[in-house]
Phi, psi and omega in degrees: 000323193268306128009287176315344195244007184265321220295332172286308172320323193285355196252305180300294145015274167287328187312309184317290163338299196290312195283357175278306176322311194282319167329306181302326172288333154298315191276002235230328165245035180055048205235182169233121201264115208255162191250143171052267188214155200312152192277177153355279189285336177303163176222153181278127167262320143181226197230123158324305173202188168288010183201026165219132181249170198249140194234137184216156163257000000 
């Protein structure tokens, strides 16, 4: 039972992990990470997670 109640920290955990790293790697070239898709004067630089691009003007 108690297995059962880690599977979720386990799984969620790295998912976190991984998107604060790429977050950092974003602001560090100077973008910002956005939900769906870059606003107007932005251009894509790259990607935050699989469902956030990383954005700069």
């Amino acid at each position: 039972m108690k297995i059962l109640a880690l599977t979720p920290v386990a799984i969620i955990f790295p998912m976190a992990y991984h998107a604060s790293g790429s977050t950092l790697r974003c602001r560090r070239r100077g973008g910002i990470c956005r939900f769906g898709n870059c606003l107007f004067p932005e251009r894509h630089i790259g990607r935050c997670s699989s469902f956030q691009p990383c954005c700069s003007r």
